[in-house]
N, C-alpha and C positions, 0 to 999 in steps of 0.2 A: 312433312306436311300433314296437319289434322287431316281425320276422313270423318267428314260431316253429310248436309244432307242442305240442300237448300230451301227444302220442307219448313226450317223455322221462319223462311224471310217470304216476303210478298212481294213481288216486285211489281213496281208503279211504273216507272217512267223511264225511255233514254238519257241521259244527260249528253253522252262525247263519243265519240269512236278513231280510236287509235289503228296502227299498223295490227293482224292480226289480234284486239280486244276492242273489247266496248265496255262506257260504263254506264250504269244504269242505279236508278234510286228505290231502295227499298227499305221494305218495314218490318222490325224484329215481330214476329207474331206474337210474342209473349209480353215484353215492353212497353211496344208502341213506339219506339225509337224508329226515327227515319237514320237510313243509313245510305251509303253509297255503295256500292258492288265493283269490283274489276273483273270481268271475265274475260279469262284470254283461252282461245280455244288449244286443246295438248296439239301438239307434233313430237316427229322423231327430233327433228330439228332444236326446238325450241326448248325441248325438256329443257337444257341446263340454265338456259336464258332465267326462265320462271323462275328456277332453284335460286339462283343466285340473286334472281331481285326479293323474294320472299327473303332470303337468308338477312341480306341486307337492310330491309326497312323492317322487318321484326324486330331491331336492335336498338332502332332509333327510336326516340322518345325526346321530344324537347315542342316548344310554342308554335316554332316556325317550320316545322315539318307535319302534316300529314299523319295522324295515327291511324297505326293500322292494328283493326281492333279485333279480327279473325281468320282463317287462312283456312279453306277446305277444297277437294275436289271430287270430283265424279269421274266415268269414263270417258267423256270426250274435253271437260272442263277443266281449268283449275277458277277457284273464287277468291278473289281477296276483297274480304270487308273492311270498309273504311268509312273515318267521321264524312258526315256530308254537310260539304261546304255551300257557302250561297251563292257565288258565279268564279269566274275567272278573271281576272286582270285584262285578258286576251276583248274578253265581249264589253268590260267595260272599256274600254281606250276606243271599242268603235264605236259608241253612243258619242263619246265624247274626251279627248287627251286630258292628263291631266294635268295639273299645275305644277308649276314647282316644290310647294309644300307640300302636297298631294305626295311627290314622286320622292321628298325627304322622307317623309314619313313612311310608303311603302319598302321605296329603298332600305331606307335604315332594318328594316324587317327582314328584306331578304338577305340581306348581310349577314345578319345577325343568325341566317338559316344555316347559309354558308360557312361562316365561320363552326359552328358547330360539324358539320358535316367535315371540312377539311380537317377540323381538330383529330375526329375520326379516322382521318383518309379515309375519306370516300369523294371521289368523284362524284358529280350527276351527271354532266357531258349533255345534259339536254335542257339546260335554261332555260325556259322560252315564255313569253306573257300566256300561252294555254295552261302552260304545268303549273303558272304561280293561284293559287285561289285564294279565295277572299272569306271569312270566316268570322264575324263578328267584328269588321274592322282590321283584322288580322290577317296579315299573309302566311301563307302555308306553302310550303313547295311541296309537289306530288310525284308522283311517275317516275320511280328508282327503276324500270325499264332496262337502260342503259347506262346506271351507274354499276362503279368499281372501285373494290376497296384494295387499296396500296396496304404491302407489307410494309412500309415507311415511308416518312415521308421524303426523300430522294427518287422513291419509284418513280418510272417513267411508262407512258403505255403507246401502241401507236396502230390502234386500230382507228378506222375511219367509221364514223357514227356521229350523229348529232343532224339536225336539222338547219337546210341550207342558211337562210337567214340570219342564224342564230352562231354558226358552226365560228371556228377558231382558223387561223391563216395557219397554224401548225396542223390543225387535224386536217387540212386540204391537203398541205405539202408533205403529207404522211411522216411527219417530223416525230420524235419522241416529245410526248408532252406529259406536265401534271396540271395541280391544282386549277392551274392559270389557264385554262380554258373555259374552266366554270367564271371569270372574272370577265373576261371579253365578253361571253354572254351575257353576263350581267350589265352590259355597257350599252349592250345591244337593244336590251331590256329597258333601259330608265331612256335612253334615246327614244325606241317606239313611245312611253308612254306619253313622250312630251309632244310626239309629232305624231301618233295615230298610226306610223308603218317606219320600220328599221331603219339602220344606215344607209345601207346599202339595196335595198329593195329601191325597185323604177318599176312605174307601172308597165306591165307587158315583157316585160325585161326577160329573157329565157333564162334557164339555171344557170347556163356555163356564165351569162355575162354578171349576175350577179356573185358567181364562185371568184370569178376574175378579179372582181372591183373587191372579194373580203382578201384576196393575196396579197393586192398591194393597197391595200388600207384606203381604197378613194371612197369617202365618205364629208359630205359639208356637213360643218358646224352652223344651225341656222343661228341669224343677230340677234334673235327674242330670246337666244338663249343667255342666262346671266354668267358672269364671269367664274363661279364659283364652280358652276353647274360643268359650262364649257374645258375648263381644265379637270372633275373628275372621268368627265366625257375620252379625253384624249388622253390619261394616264389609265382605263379599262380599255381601250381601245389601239393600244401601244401594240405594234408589228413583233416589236420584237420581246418576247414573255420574260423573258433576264431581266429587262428593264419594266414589264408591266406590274403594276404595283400589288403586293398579295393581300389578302381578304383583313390581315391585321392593318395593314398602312388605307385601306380606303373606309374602314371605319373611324382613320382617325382625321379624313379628310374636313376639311372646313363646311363643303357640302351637309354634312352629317352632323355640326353641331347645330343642336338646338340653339339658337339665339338670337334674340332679338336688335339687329346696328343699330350703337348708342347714336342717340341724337348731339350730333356736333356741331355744336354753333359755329356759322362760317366768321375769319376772324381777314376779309380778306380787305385789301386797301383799294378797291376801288377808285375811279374817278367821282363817282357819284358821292363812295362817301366819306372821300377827301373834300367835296362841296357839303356835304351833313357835317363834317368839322367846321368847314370855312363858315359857317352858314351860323353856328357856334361861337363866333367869335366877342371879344370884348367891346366891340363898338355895339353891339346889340344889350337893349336896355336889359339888365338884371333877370326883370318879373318874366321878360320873353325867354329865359335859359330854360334849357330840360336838360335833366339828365342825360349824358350820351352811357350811362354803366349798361342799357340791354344791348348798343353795339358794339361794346368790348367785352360783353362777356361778362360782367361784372354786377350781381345782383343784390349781392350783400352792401348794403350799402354801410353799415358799420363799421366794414373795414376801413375805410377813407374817413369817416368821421372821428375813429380812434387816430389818424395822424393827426387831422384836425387839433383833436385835444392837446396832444402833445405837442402842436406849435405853440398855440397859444399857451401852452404851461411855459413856454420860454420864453413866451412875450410876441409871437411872430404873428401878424394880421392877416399879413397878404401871401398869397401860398404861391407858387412859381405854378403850381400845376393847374391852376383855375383861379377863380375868384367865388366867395363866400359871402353870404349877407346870414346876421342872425333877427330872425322876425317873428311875429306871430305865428305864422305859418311854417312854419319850422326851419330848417334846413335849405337851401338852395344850394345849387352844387353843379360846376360846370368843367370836368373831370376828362381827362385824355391817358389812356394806359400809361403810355410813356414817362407819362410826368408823376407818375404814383410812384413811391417807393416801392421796390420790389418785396421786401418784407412782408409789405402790409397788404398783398395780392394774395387769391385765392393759392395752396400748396394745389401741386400736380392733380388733376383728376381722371380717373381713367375713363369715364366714360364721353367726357367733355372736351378731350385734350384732343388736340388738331395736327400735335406732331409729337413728337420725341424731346424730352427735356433730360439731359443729362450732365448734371454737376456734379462741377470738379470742386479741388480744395481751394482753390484759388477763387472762384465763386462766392464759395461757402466764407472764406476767409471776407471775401468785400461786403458780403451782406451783414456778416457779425460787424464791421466796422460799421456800415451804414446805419446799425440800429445804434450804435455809441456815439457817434455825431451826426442826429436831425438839427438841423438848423434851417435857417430861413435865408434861404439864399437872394431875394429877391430885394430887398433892402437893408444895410447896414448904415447906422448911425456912428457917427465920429465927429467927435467934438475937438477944435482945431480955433486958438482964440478967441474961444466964448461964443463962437456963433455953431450953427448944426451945418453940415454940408452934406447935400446926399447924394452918397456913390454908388452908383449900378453896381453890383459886382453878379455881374451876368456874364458866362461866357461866351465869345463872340461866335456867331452861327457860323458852320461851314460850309460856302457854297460851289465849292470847286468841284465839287463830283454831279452836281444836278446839271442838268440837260435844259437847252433852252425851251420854254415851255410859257403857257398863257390858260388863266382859267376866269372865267366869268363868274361870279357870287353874286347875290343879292347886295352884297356892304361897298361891292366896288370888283376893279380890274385889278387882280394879281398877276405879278410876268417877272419870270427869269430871261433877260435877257441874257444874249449871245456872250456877251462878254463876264459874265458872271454876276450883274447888279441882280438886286431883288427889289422889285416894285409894287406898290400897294396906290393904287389910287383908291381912296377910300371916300364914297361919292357924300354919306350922309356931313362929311365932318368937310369936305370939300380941302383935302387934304393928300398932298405926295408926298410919302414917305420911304424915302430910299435908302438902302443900304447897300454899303461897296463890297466887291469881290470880296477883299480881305475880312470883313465882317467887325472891324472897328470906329467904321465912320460910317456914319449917319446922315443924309442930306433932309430935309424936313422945309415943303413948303407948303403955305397956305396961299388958299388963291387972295390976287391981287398983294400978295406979301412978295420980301426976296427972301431968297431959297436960306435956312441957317442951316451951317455945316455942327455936328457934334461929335467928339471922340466917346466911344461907349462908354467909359467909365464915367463922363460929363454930361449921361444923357437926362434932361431934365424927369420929373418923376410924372408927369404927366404922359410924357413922351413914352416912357418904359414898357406898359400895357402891351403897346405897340412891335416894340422888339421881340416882345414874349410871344406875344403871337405870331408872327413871323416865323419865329424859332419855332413854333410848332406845327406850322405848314410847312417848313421844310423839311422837317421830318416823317410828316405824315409822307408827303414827296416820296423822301428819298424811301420811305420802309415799302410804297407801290413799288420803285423800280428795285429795290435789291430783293421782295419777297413774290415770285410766282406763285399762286397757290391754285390747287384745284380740291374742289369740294364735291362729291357725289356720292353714289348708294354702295362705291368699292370703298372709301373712305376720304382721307382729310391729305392733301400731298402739297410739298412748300420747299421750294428753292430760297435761299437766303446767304446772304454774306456771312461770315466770321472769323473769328482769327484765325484759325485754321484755312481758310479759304470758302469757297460754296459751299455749302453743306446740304445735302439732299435728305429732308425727314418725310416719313408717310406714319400714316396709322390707319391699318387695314381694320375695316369696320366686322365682317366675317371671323375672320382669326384671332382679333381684339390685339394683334400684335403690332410695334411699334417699331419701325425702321428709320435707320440713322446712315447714312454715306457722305463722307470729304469725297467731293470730287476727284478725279484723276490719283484714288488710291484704290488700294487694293481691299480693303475689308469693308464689308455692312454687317452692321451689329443690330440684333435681333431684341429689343426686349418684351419676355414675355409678360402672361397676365401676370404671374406671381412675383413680376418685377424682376425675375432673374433674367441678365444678359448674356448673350450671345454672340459670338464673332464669326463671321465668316468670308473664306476667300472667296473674291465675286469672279476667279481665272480658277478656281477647283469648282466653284458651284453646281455646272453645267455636268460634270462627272460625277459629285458628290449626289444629284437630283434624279438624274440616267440612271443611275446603279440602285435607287431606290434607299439609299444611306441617310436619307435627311427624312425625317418629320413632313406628312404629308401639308401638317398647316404650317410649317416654315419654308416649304415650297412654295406653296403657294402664297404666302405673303412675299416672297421677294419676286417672282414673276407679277405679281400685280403693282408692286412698287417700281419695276425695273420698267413696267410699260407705261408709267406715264414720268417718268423721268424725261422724257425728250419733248412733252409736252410742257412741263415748268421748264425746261432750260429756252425755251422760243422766248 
């Protein structure tokens, strides 16, 4: 230890007072530098204490540590000079907690202390929002006191130190511990900052009941805390340190990425706006259509005008997916997802996408087919002794899976009956138009008329409009009842039929990652941002997760996808 004189510094003011020291603020006399002071007073006792925290923080040098920028003593003193910081984390959280950004942002600091510090082996064993200080926005951690540096990293030590609140369930049960005691405090840490006072602290609470409550880990997660927040929470907070996650895996937590959740257009099929389709319909005059492309998602509108083109380059008028007028005014266009060619839809976007899209060759193969025969499916002409006869070739709707059901629109009464009819009373045209189970006949009455029965391919062309639309309310139908979706600030989550059976997709908004589950199997596959995929066993997960073996953000994207899996399956 230098032998100096504290003759060059002036000292000003207290700042803190520790076990045995105090720190206090002073001024280089020759500089004019304000600085901070440790004065710890000698004993026989303590000699080696002092040695060994000088030894130790002389060595360190990095953003998120404390420099220490001179080391002397006198006969009853030792001094250690240091940068002086502007408060402590400790004073601010009692003015006021801070926020969750707030507590990313600091957090990510002292991680970032941490990690250096374990890189080292060094222990600090005494975390606490006092030692963290605050320095131009910048956390620093202080008071190597009761740190200890491991000959490797396997060392283990088992002295009991550390401050109640803050302290580790091993350093109580006098257990062998390392690194991972500095990480529960750390837990303890971004906890206090969010609520103002520990886990485990009750007001009045004497020591032993609060040593009690950190043994066996009883600590609430309050509800204002967010999901991201709540699981870094309880993997630094883990009882058992085998399983608690080390300084490399909670930096890589989702808590910790900088990002902004993409805004995700909800794509969900409500009742409402299966009435915004109904409401859509072809019995409503032309000039009354709006676009439905901002509730599918769909804003390019070029895309649909490029099929457009390509109908009419074959000759085709009338488009199965809508109706077209060309006018002054441009374009009109009255468009439903479903009926757009897949082709000619926007490719996968990652910020926008509400679930997991994963094609296969078979896919790939229909879609190359679908762009080599566009055709007009809606009317074909065939000439049959000289005269024109016009044949629907429409295929007949299915109504054997929809559920009996009734909805009210402005154009009239729609109802699935019990026995599988589809019924349209359509009030402007004063007009019943039914369609049987089978989806081949047609009954069609006008008031004060008798009822005409039609086979679909017979259906006059007046009539057709009619079937079209139909067919599209039953699909709007059926896509509410086969697709559950939940939409919020953890991401975009959708139960759906396919040929594989239900398929459960999520895309977690924090992680950016996108989950895929068949039901009643055994894998979820993972795809990440950079598009590469992942598999995993969802009966090894639970071991794979414990053991600290998985990617802190592929943790936590399947536990956030797995909890609302039972909410789409209602």
């Amino acid at each position: 230890m230098k032998s100096d004189s504290l003759a060059n510094y002036q000292i000003k003011n207290p700042i803190g007072r520790g076990a045995g020291s105090f720190v206090c603020k002073i001024v280089n006399r020759l500089t004019k530098v304000e600085m901070a002071a440790k004065i710890i007073q000698k004993t026989v006792q303590n000699a080696q204490k002092i040695q060994n925290e000088v030894t130790i923080h002389q060595e360190l040098h990095h953003k998120n540590i404390v420099h220490l920028i001179d080391i002397f003593e006198d006969a009853d003193n030792s001094y250690l000079i240091m940068e002086l910081c502007d408060s402590d984390i400790y004073q601010l959280v009692k003015k006021e907690p801070f926020t969750e950004q707030q507590i990313r942002y600091y957090g990510r600091e002292l991680a970032e202390g941490l990690k250096y510090l374990h890189t080292h082996n060094i222990i600090h064993r005494d975390i606490k929002l006092g030692n963290l200080l605050i320095q131009n926005d910048t956390l620093k951690i202080a008071d190597f006191g009761l740190a200890v540096k491991l000959n490797n990293d396997e060392e283990e030590r088992n002295t009991l130190c550390g401050t109640p609140n803050y302290i580790s369930p091993e350093i109580i049960n006098q257990q062998p511990y390392g690194k991972k005691v500095d990480l529960w405090s750390m837990g303890c840490c971004l906890y206090a900052m969010a609520k103002g006072h520990g886990p485990f602290e009750e007001k009045n609470a004497p020591l032993g009941e609060v040593l009690r409550r950190v043994k066996i880990g009883d600590f609430d997660l309050p509800k204002d805390f967010s999901e991201v927040f709540k699981d870094l929470i309880i993997n630094l907070l883990n009882l058992d340190a085998d399983q608690r996650y080390s300084i490399e895996k909670i930096m890589k937590h989702p808590f910790f990425i900088e990002s902004i959740p993409p805004k995700v257009q909800s794509r969900n099929q409500s009742s409402s706006q299966i009435k915004q389709l109904l409401d859509l319909s072809p019995f409503v005059k032309q000039q009354q259509h709006r676009s439905t492309c901002s509730m599918i998602g769909l804003e390019k509108q070029q895309i649909v005008a490029s099929f457009i083109q390509k109908q009419q380059q074959l000759g085709g008028k009338k488009l199965l997916f809508g109706q077209t007028t060309n006018s002054k005014g441009g374009l009109k266009q009255n468009y439903h997802l479903e009926n757009v060619p897949r082709f000619f839809l926007p490719q996968e976007s990652h910020s926008n996408n509400t679930s997991c899209n994963h094609y296969n060759k078979e896919n790939i193969y229909k879609e190359n087919c679908n762009k080599e025969n566009i055709r007009d499916n809606s009317v074909k002409l065939i000439k049959h002794n000289s005269s024109t006869i016009n044949v629907y070739n429409e295929s007949p709707i299915k109504l054997g899976d929809l559920k009996q059901c009734k909805l009210q629109t402005k154009n009239g009464l729609l109802q699935i009956h019990e026995d599988g009819r589809f019924q349209m009373d359509v009030c402007n045209k004063d007009l019943n138009f039914i369609i049987q189970p089978n989806g081949q006949e047609v009954l069609v009455q006008k008031k004060g008329q008798k009822p005409k029965q039609y086979r679909l391919n017979e259906l006059p062309q007046k009539l057709q409009k009619f079937y079209t639309y139909s067919k599209q309310v039953c699909n709007a139908i059926r896509e509410r009842n086969q697709k559950q979706r939940i939409n919020n600030e953890h991401g975009n989550f959708a139960l759906k039929n396919t040929k594989l059976g239900q398929c459960f997709e999520g895309y977690i908004a924090q992680s950016k990652i996108k989950i895929q589950h068949i039901l009643n199997s055994d894998t979820i596959k993972l795809q990440m941002q950079n598009g590469s995929i992942k598999s995993i066993n969802i009966n090894e997960f639970h071991e794979l997760s414990t053991q600290a073996r998985m990617d802190p953000s592929e943790v936590y994207s399947i536990k956030i996808a797995l909890k609302y899996l039972p909410q789409c399956q209602q």
